[in-house]
C-alpha positions as CSV (number, residue, x, y, z in Angstrom):
1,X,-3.5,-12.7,-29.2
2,X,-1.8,-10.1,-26.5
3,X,0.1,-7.0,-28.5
4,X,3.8,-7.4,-28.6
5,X,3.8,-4.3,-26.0
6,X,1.3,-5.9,-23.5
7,X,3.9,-9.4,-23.6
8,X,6.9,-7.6,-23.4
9,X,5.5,-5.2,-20.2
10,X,4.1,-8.3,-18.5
11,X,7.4,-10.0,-19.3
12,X,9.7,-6.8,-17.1
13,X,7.2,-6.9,-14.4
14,X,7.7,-10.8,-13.9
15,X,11.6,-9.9,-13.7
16,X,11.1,-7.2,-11.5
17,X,9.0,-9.1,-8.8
18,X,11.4,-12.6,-9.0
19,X,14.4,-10.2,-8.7
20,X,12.4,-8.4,-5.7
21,X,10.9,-11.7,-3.9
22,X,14.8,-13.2,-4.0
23,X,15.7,-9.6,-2.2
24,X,13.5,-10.4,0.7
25,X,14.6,-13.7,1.5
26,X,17.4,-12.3,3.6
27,X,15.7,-9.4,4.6
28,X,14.7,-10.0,8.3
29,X,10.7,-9.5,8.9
30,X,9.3,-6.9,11.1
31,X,8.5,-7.7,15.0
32,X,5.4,-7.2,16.8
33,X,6.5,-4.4,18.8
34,X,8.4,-2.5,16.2
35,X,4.6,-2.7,14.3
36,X,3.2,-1.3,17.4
37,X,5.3,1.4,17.9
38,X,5.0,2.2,13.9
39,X,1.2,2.5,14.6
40,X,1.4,4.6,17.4
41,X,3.2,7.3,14.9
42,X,-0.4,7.1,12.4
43,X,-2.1,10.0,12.0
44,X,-5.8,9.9,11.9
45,X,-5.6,10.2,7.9
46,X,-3.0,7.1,7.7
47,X,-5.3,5.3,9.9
48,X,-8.6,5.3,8.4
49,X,-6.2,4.3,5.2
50,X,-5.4,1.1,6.7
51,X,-8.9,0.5,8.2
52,X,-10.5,1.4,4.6
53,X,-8.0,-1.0,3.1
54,X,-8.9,-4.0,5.2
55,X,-12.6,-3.4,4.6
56,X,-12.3,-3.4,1.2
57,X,-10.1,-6.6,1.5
58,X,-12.5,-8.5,3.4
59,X,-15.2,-6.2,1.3
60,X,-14.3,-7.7,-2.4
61,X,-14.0,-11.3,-0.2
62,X,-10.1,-11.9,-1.3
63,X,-7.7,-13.5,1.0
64,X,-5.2,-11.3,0.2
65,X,-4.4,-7.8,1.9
66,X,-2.1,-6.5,-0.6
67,X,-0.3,-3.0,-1.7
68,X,-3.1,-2.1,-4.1
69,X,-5.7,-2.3,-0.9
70,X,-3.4,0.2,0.6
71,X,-3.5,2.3,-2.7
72,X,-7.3,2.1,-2.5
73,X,-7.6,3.3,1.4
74,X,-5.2,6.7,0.5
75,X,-8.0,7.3,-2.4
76,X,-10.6,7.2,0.1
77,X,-8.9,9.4,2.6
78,X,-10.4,12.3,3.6
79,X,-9.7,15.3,0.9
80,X,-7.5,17.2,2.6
81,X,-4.9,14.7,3.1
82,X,-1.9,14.7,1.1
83,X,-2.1,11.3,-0.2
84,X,-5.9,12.0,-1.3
85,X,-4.7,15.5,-3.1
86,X,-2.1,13.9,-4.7
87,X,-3.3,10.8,-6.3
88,X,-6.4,12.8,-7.5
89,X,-3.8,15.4,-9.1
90,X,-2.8,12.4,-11.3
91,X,-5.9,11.4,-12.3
92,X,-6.2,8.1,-10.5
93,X,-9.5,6.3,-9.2
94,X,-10.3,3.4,-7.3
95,X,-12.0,1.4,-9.7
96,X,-9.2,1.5,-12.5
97,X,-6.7,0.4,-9.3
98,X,-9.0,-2.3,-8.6
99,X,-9.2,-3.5,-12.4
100,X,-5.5,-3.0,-12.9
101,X,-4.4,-4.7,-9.7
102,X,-6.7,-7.9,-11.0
103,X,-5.2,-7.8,-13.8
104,X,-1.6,-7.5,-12.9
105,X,-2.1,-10.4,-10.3
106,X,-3.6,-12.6,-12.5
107,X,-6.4,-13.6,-10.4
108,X,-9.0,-15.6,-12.0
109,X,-12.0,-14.7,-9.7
110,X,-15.7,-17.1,-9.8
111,X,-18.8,-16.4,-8.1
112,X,-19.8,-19.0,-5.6
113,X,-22.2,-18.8,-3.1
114,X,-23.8,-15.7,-4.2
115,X,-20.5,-13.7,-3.7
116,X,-17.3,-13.2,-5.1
117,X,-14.4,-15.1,-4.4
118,X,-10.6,-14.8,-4.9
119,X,-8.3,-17.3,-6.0
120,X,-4.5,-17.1,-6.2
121,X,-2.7,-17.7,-8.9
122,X,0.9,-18.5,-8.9
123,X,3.5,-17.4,-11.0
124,X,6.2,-19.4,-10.9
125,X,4.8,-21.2,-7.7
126,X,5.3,-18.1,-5.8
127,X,2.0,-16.5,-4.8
128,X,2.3,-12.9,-6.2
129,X,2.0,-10.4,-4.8
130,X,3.4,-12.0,-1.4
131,X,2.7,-10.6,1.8
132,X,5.9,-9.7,2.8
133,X,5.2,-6.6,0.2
134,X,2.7,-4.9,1.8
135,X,4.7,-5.2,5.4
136,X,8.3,-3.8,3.2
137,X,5.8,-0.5,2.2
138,X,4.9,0.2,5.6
139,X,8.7,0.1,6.9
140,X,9.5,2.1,3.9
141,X,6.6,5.0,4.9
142,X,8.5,4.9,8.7
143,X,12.0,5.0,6.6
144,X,10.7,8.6,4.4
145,X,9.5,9.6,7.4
146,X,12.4,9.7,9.6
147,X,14.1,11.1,6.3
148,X,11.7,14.0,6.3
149,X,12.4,14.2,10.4
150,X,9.0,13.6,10.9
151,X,8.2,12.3,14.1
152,X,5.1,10.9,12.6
153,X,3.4,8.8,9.6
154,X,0.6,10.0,7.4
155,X,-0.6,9.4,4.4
156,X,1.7,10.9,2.4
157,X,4.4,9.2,3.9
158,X,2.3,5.4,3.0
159,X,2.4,6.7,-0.5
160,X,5.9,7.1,-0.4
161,X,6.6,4.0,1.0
162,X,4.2,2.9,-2.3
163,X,6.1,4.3,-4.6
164,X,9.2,3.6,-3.2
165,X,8.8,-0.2,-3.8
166,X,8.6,-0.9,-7.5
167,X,7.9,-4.2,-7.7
168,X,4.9,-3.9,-5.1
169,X,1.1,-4.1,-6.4
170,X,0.5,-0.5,-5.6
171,X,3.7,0.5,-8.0
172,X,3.1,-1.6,-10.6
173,X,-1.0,-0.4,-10.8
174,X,0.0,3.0,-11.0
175,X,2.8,2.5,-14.0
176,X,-0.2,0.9,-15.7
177,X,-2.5,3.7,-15.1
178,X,0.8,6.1,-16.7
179,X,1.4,7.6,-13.5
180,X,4.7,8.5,-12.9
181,X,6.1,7.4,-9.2
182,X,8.9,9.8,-9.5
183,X,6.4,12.7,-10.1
184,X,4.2,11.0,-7.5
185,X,6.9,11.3,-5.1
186,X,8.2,15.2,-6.2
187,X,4.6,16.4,-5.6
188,X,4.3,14.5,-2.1
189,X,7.4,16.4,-1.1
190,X,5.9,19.4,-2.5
191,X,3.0,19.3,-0.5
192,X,4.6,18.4,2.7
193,X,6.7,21.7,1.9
194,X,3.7,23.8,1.1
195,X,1.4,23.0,4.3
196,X,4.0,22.5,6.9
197,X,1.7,24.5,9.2
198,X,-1.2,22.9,8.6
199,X,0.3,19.7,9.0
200,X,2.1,20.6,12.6
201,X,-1.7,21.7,13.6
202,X,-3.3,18.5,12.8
203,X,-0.6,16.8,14.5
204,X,-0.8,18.9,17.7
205,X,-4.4,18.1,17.4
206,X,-4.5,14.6,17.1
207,X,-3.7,11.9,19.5
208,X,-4.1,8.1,18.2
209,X,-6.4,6.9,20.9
210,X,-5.5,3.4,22.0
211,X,-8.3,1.6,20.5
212,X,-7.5,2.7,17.2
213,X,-4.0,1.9,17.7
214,X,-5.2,-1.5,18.9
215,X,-7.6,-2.4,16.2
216,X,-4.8,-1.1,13.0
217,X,-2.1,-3.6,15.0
218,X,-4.8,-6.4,15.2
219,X,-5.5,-5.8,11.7
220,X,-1.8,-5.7,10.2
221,X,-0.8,-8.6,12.4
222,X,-3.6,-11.0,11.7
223,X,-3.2,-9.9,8.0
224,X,0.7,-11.1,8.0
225,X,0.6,-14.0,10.9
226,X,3.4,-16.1,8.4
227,X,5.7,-13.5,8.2
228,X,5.8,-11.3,11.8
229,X,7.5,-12.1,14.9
230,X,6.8,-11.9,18.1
């Protein structure tokens, strides 16, 4: 029988994600060429993030590229990033996102075939998490970045956007693991304060090549073909 606690927590999450999936049925989705352009901004950090979080998608054979992929990809970036620093500050590792995030989603997984498949479970008929999540974070990294006046996105700036969406995946994983998004967040900003040079160095250094640019858009675009326009 689930504790009281566990019934009562799964109970506000629910609420949170109906009240956020009736949000987003006005909100207009994201064009093709505004997704370009936001890809054009990655650093090689935010980057590798994305390509790390497909892999592990296609990886762990799910049919879902959700929030918590993302999560995954900043925990695998390299050290030095600020997303990387930050999430192993607060104690949090890939394999208790990748429990928690099952968990949370309610996906009853089977082996077939040898391998591992995913099946979605609804929640109220609506698939959770939807899509349109994991496209809301990435506006929301460009968003705290203009915020910040930074003329590009790295991985701090994809946590952000994380934590700034608390009824995504990647949100509700780290509540679960007793992280703190609002401490998340103050020690982002913290570290974007404390290595300001570094991080004008790296970005003087650094030019997206256009193959990576092409093969992050190909990925985000054929990961969200329902909900982007042309």
């Amino acid at each position: 029988m689930m504790p009281r606690f566990g019934r009562l927590a799964d109970s506000k999450a629910l609420s949170l994600m109906n009240k956020q999936l009736l949000e987003r049925k006005s909100r207009p989705t994201p064009s093709r060429g505004f997704l370009r352009r936001l890809f054009e901004r990655f650093t090689e950090e935010a980057m590798k993030a994305i390509i790390f979080s497909k892999d592990e998608t296609r990886r762990r054979y799910h049919v879902r590229f959700g929030t918590d992929k993302i999560l995954i990809g900043l925990l695998h970036a390299p050290k030095n990033s600020i997303a990387a620093k930050v999430l192993e500050f607060m104690g949090i590792d890939p394999k208790d996102v990748s429990v928690e995030a099952d968990k949370i989603a309610r996906r009853p997984a089977y082996v077939g075939m040898g391998r591992e498949v995913e099946k979605t479970f609804a929640i109220n008929t609506i698939d959770f998490p939807s899509n349109d999540y994991t496209l809301h974070t990435l506006e929301l990294s460009y968003q705290e970045a203009r915020k910040l006046g930074h003329n590009y996105i790295g991985s701090g700036h994809l946590l952000l956007g994380l934590v700034s969406d608390e009824g995504c995946l990647a949100s509700l994983v780290l509540a679960k693991l007793d992280a703190n998004t609002s401490n998340i967040r103050e020690e982002v900003l913290h570290m974007f304060g404390e290595n300001n040079n570094e991080i004008i160095l790296e970005m003087t250094s650094y030019q997206p090549t256009v193959e990576d640019v092409a093969k992050v858009h190909f990925i985000i675009v054929n990961a969200f073909p329902l909900y982007i326009t042309r």
